[in-house]
CHARMM-style PDB file with segment names, atoms N, HN, CA, C and O in Angstrom:
ATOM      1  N   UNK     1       1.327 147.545  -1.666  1.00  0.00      PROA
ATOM      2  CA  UNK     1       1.407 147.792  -0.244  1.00  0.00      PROA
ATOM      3  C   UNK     1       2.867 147.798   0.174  1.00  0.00      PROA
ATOM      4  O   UNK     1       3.674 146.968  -0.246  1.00  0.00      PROA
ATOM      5  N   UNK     2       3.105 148.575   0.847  1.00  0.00      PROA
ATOM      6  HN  UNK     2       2.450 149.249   1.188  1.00  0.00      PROA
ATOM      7  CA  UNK     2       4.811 148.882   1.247  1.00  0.00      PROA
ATOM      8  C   UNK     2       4.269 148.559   3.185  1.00  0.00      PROA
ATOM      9  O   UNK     2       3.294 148.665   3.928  1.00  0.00      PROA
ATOM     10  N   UNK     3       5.671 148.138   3.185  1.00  0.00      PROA
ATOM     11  HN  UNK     3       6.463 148.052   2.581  1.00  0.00      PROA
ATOM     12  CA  UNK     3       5.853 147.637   4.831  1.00  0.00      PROA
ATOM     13  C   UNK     3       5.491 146.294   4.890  1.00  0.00      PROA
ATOM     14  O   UNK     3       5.770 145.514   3.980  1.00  0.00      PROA
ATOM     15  N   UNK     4       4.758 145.898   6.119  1.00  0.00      PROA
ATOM     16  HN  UNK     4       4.532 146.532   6.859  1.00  0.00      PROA
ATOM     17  CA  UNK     4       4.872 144.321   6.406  1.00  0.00      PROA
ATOM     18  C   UNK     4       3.015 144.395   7.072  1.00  0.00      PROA
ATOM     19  O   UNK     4       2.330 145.257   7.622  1.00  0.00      PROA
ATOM     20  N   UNK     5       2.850 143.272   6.719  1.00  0.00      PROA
ATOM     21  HN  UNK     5       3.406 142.571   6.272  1.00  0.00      PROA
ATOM     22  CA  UNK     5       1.258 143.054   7.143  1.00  0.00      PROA
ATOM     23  C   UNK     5       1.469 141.570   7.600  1.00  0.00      PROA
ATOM     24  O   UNK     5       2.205 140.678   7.180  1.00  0.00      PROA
ATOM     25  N   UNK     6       0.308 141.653   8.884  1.00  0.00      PROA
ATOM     26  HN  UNK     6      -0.290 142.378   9.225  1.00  0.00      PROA
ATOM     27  CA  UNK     6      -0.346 140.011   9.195  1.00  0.00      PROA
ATOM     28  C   UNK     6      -1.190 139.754   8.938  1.00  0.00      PROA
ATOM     29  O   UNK     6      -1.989 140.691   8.960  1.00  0.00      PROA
ATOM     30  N   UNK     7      -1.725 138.499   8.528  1.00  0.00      PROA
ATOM     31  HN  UNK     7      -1.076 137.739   8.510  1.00  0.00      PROA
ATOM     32  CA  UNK     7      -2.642 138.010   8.451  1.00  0.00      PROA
ATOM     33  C   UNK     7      -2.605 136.635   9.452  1.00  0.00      PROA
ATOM     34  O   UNK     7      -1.540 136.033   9.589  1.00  0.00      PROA
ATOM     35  N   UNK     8      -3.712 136.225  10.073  1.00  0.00      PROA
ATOM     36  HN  UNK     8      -4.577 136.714   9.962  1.00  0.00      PROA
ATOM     37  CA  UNK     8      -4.562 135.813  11.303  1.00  0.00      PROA
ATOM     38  C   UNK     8      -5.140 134.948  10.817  1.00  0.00      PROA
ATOM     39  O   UNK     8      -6.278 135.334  10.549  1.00  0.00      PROA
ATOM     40  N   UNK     9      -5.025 134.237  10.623  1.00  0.00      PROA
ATOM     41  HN  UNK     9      -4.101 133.923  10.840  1.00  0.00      PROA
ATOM     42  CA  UNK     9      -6.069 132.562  10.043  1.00  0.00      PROA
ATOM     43  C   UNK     9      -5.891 131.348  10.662  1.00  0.00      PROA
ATOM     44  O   UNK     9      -4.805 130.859  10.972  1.00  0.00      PROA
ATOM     45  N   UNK    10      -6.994 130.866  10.838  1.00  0.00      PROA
ATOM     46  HN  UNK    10      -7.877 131.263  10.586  1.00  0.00      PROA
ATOM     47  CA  UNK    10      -7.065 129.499  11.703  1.00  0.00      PROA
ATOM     48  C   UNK    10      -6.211 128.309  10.955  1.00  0.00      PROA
ATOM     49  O   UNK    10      -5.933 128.711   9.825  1.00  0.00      PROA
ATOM     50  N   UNK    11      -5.827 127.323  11.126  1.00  0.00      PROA
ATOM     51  HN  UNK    11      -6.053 126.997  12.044  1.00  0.00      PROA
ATOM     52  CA  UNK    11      -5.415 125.812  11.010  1.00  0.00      PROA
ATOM     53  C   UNK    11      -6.249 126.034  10.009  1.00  0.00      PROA
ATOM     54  O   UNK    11      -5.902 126.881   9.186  1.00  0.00      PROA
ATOM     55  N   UNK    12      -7.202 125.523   9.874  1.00  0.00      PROA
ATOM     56  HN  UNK    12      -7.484 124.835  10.543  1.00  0.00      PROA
ATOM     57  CA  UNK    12      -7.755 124.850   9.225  1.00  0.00      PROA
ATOM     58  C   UNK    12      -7.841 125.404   7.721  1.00  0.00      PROA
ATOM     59  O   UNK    12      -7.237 124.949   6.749  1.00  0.00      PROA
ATOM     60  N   UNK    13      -8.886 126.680   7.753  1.00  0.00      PROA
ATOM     61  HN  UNK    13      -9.377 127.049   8.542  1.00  0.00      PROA
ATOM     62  CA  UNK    13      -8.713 127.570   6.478  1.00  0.00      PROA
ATOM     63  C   UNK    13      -7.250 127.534   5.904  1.00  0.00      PROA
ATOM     64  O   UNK    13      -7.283 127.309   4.694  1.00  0.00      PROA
ATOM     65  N   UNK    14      -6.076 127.674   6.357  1.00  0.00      PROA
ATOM     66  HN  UNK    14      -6.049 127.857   7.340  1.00  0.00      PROA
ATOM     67  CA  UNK    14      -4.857 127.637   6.098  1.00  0.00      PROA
ATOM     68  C   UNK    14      -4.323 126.380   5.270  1.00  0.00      PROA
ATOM     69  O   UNK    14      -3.650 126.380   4.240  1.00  0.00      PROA
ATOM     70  N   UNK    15      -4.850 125.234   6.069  1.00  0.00      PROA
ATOM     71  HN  UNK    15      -5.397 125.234   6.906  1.00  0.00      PROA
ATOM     72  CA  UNK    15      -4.446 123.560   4.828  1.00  0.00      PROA
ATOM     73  C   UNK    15      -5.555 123.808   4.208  1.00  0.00      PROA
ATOM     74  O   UNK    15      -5.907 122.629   4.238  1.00  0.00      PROA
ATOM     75  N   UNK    16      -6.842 124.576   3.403  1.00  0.00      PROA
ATOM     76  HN  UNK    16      -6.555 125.534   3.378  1.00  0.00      PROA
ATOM     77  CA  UNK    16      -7.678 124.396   2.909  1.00  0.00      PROA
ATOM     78  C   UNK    16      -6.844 125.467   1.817  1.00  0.00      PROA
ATOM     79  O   UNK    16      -6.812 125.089   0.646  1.00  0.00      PROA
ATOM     80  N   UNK    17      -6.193 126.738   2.143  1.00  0.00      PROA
ATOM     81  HN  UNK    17      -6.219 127.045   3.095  1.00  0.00      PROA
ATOM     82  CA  UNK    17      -5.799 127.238   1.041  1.00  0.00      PROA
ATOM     83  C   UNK    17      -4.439 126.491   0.660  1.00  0.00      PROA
ATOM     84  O   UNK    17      -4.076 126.440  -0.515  1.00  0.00      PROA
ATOM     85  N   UNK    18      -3.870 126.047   1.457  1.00  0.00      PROA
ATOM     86  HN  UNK    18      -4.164 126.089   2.412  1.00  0.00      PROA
ATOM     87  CA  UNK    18      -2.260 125.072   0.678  1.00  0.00      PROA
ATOM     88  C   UNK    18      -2.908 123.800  -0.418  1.00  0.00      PROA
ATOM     89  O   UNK    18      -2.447 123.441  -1.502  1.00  0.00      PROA
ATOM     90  N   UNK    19      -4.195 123.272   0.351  1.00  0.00      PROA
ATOM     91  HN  UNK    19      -4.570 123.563   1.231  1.00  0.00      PROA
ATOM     92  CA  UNK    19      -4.899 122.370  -0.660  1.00  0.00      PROA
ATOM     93  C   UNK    19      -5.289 123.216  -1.804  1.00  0.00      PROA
ATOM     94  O   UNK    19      -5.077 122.566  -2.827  1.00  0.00      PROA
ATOM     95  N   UNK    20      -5.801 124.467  -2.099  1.00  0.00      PROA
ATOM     96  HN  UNK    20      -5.973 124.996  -1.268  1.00  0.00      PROA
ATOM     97  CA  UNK    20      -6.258 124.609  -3.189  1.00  0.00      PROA
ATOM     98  C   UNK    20      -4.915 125.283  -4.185  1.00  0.00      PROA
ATOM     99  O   UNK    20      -4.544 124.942  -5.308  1.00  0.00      PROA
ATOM    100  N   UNK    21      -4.603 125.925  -3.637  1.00  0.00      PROA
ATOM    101  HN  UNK    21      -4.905 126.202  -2.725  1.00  0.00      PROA
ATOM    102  CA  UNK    21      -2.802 125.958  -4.305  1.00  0.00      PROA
ATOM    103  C   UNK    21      -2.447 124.914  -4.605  1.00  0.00      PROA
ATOM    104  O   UNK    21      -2.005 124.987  -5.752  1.00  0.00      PROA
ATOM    105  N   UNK    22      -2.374 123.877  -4.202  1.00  0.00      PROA
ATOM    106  HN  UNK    22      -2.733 123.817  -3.271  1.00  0.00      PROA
ATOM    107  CA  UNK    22      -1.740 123.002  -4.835  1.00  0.00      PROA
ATOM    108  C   UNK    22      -2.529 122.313  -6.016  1.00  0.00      PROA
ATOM    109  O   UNK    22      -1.815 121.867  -6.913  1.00  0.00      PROA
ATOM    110  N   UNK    23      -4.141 122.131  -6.178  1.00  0.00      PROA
ATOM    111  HN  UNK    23      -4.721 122.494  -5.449  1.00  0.00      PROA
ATOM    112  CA  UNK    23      -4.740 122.002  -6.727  1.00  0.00      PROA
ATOM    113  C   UNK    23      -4.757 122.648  -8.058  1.00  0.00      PROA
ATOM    114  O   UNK    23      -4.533 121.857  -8.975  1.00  0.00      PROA
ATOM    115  N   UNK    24      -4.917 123.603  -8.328  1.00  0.00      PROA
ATOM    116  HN  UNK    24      -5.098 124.245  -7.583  1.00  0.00      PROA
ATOM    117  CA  UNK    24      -4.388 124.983  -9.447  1.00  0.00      PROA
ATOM    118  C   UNK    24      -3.279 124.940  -9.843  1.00  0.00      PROA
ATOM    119  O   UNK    24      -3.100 125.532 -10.907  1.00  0.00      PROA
ATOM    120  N   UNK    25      -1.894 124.158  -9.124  1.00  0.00      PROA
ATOM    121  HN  UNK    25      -2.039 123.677  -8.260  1.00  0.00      PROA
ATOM    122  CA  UNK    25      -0.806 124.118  -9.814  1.00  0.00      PROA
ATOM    123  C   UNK    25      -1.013 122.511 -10.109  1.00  0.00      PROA
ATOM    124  O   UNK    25      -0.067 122.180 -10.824  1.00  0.00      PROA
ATOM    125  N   UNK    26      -1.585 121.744  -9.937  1.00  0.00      PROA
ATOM    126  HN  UNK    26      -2.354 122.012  -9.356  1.00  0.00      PROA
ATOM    127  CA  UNK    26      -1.632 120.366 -10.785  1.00  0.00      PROA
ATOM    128  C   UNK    26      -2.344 120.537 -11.465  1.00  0.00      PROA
ATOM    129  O   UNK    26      -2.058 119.848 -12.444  1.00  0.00      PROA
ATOM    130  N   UNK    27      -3.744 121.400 -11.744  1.00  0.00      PROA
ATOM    131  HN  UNK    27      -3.977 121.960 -10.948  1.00  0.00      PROA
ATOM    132  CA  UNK    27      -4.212 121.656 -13.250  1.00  0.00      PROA
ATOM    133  C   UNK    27      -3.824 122.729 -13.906  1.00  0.00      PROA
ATOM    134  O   UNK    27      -4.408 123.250 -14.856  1.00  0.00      PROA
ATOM    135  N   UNK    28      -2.827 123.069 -13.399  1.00  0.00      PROA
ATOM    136  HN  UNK    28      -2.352 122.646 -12.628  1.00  0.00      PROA
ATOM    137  CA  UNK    28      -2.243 124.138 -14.488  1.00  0.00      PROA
ATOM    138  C   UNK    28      -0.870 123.214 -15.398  1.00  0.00      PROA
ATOM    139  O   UNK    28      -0.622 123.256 -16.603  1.00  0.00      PROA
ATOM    140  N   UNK    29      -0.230 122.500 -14.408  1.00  0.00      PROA
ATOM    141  HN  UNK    29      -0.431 122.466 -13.429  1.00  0.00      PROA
ATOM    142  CA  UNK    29       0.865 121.323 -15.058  1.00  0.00      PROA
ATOM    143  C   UNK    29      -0.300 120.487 -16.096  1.00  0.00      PROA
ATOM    144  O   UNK    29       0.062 120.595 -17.267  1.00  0.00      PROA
ATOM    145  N   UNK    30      -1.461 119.773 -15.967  1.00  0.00      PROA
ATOM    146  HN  UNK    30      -1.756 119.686 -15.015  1.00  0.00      PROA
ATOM    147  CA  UNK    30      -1.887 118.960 -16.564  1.00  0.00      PROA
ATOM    148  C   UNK    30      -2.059 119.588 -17.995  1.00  0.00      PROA
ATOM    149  O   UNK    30      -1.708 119.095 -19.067  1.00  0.00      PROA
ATOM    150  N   UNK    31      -2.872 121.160 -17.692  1.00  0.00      PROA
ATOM    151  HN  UNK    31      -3.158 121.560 -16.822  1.00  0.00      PROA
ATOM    152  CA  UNK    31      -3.424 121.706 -18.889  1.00  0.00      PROA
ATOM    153  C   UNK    31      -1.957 122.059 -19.845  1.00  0.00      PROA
ATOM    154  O   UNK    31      -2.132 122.155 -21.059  1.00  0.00      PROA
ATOM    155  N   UNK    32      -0.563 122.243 -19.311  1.00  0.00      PROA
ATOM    156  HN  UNK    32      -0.421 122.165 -18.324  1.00  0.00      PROA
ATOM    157  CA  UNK    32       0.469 122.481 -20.232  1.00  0.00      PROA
ATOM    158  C   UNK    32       1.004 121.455 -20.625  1.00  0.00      PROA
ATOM    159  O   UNK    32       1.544 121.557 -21.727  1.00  0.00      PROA
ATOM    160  N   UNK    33       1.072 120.242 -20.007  1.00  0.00      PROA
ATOM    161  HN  UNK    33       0.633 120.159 -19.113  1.00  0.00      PROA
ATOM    162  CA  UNK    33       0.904 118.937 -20.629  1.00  0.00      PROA
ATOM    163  C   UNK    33       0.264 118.365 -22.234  1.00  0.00      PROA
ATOM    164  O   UNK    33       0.608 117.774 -23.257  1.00  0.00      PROA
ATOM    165  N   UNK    34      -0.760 118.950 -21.654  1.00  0.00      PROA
ATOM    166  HN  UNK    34      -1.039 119.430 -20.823  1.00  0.00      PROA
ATOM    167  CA  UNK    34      -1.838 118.562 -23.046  1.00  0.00      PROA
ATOM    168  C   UNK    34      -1.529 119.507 -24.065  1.00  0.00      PROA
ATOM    169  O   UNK    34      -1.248 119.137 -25.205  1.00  0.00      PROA
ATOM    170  N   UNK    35      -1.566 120.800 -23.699  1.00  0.00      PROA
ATOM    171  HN  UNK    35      -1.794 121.101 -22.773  1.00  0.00      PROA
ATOM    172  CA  UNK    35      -0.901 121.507 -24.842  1.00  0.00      PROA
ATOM    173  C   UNK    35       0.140 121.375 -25.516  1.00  0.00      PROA
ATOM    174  O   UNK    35       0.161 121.752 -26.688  1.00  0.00      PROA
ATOM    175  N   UNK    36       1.341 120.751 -24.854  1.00  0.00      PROA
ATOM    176  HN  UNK    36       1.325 120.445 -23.902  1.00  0.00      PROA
ATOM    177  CA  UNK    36       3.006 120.583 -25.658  1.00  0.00      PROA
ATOM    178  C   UNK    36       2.306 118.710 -26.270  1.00  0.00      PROA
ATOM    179  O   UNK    36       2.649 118.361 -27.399  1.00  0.00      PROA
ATOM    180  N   UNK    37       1.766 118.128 -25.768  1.00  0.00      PROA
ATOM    181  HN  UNK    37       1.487 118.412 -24.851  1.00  0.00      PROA
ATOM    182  CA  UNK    37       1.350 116.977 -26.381  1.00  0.00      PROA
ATOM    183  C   UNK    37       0.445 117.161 -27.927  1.00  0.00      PROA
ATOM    184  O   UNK    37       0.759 116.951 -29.099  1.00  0.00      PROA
ATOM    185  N   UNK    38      -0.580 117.565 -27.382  1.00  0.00      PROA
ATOM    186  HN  UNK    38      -0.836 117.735 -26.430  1.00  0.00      PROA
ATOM    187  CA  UNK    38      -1.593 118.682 -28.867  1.00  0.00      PROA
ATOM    188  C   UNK    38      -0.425 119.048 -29.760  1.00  0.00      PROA
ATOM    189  O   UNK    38      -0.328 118.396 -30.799  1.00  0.00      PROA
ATOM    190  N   UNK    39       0.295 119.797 -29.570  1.00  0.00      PROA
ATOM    191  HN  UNK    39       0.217 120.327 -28.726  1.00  0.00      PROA
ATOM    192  CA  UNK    39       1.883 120.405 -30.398  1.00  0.00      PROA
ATOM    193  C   UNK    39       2.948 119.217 -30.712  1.00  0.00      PROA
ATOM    194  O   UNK    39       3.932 119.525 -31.385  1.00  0.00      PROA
ATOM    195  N   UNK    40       2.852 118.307 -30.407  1.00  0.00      PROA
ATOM    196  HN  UNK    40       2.053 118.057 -29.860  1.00  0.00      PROA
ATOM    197  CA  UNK    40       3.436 117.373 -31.180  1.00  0.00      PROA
ATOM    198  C   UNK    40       4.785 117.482 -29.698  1.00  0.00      PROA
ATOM    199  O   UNK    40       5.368 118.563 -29.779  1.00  0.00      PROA
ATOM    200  N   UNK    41       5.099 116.951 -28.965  1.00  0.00      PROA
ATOM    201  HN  UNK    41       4.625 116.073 -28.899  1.00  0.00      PROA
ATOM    202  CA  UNK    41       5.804 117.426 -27.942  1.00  0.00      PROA
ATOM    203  C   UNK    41       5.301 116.217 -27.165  1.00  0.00      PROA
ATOM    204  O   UNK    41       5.693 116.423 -26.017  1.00  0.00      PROA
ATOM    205  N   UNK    42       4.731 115.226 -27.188  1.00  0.00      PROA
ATOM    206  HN  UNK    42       4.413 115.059 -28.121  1.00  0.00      PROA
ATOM    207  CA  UNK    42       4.980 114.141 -26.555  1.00  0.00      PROA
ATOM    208  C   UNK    42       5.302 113.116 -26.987  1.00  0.00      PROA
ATOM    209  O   UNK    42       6.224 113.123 -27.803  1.00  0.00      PROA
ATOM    210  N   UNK    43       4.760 112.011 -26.666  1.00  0.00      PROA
ATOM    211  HN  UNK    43       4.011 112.005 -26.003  1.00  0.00      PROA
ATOM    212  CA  UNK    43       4.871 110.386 -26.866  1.00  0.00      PROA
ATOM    213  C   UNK    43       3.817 109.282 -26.066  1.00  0.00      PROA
ATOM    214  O   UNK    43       3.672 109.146 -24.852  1.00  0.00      PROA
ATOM    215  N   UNK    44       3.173 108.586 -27.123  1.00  0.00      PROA
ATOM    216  HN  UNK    44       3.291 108.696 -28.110  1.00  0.00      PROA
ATOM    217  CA  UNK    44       2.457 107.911 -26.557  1.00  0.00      PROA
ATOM    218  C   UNK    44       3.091 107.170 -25.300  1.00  0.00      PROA
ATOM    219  O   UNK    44       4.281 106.891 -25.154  1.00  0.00      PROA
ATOM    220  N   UNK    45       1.988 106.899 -24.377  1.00  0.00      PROA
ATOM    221  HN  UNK    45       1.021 107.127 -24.495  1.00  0.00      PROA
ATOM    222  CA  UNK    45       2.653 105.794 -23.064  1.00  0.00      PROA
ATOM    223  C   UNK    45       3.640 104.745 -23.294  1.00  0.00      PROA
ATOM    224  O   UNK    45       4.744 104.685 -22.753  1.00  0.00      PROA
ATOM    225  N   UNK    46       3.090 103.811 -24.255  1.00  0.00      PROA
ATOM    226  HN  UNK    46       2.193 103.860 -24.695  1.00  0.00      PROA
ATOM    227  CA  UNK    46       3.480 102.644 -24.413  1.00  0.00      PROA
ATOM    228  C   UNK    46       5.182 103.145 -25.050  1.00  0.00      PROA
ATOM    229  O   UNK    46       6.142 102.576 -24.531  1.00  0.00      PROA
ATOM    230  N   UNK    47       5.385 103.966 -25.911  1.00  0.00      PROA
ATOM    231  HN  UNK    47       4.605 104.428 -26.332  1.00  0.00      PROA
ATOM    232  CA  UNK    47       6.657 104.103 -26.024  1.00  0.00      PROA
ATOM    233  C   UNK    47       7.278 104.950 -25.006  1.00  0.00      PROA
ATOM    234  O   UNK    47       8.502 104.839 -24.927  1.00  0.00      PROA
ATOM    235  N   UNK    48       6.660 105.838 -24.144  1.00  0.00      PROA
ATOM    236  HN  UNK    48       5.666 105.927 -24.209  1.00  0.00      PROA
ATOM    237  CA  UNK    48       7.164 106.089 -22.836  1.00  0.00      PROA
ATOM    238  C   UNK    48       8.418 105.080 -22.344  1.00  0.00      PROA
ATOM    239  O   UNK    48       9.645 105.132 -22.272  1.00  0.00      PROA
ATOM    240  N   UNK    49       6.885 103.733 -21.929  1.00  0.00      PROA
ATOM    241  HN  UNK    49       5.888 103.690 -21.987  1.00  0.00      PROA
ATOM    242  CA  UNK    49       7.649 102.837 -20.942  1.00  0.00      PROA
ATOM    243  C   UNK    49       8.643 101.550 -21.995  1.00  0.00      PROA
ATOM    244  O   UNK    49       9.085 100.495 -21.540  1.00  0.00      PROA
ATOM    245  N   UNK    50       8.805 102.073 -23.575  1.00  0.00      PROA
ATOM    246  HN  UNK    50       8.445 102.930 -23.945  1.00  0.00      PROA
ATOM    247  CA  UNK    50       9.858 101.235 -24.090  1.00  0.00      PROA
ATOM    248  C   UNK    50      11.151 101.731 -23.800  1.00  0.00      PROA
ATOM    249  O   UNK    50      12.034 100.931 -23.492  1.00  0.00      PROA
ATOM    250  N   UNK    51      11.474 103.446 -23.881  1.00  0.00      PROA
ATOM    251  HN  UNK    51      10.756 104.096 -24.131  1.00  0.00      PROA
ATOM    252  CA  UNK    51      11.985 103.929 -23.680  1.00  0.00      PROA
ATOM    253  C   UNK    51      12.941 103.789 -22.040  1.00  0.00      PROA
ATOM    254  O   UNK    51      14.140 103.646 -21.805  1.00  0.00      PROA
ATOM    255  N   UNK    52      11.974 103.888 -21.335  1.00  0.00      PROA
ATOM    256  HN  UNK    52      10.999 104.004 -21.526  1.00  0.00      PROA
ATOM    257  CA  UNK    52      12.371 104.120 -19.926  1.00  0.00      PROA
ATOM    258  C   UNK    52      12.715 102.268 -19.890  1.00  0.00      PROA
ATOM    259  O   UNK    52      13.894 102.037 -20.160  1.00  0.00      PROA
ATOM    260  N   UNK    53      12.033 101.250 -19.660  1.00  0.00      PROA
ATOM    261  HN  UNK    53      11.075 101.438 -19.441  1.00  0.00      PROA
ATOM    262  CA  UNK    53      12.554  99.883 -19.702  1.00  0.00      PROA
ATOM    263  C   UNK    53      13.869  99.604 -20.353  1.00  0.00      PROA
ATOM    264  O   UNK    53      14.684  98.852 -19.818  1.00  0.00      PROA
ATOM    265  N   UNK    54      14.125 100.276 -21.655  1.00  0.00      PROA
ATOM    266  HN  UNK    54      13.463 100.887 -22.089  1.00  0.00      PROA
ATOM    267  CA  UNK    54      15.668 100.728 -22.438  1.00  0.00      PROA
ATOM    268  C   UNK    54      16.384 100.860 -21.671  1.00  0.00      PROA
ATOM    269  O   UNK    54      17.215 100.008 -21.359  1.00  0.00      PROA
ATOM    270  N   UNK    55      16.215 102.393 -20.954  1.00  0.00      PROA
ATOM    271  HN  UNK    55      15.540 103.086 -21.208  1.00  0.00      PROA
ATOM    272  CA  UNK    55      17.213 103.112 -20.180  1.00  0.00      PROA
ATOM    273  C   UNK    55      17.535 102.531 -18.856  1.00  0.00      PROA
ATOM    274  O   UNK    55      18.632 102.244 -18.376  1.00  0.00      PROA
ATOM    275  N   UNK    56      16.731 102.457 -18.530  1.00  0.00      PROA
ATOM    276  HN  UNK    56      15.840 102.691 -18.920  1.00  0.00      PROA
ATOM    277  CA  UNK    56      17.152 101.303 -16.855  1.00  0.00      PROA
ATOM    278  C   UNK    56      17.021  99.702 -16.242  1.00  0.00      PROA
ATOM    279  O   UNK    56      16.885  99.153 -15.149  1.00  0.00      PROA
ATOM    280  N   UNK    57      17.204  99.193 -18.223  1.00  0.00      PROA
ATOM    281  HN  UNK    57      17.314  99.639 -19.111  1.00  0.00      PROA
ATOM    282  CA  UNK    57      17.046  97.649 -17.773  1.00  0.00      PROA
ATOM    283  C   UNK    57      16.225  96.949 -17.059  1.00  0.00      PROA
ATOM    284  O   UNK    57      16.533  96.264 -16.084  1.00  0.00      PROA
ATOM    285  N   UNK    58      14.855  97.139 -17.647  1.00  0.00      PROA
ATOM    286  HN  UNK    58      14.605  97.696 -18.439  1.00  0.00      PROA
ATOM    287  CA  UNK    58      13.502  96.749 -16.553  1.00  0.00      PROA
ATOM    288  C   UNK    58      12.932  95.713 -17.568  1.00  0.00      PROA
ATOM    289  O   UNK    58      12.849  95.940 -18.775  1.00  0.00      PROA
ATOM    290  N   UNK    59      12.573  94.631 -17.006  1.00  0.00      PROA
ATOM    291  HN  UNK    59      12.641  94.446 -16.026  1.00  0.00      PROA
ATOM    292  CA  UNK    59      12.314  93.392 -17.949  1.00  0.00      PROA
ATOM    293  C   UNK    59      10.704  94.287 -18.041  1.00  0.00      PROA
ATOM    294  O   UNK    59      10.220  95.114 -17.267  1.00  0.00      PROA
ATOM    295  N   UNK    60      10.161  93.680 -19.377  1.00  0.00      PROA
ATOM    296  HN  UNK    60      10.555  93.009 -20.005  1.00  0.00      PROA
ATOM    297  CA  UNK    60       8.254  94.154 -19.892  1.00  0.00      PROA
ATOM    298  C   UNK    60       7.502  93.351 -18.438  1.00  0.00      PROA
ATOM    299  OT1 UNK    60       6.281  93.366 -18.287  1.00  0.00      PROA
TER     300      UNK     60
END
């Protein structure tokens, strides 16, 4: 489509589509998560938070 168009939508429908956008991009982050993890690309939790307690001096 060339030029400029409006679209007319109430409040409401409007935070119902920002809610589902945002929804689809937190299971789209989760599902690439699990995949680079599956691929050897993560780290269990617990050495997560050895790591991070390391780096910013946080007593266990």
């Amino acid at each position: 489509m060339r030029g400029r168009a409006v679209v007319v939508q109430d409040a409401e429908s409007y935070q119902n589509l920002l809610d589902r956008v945002a929804l689809l991009e937190s299971m789209a982050g989760i599902r690439k998560s699990v995949a680079e993890f599956e691929q050897g690309q993560g780290m269990l939790l617990d050495e997560a938070f050895t790591q991070l307690r390391g780096k910013h001096d946080l007593p266990d």
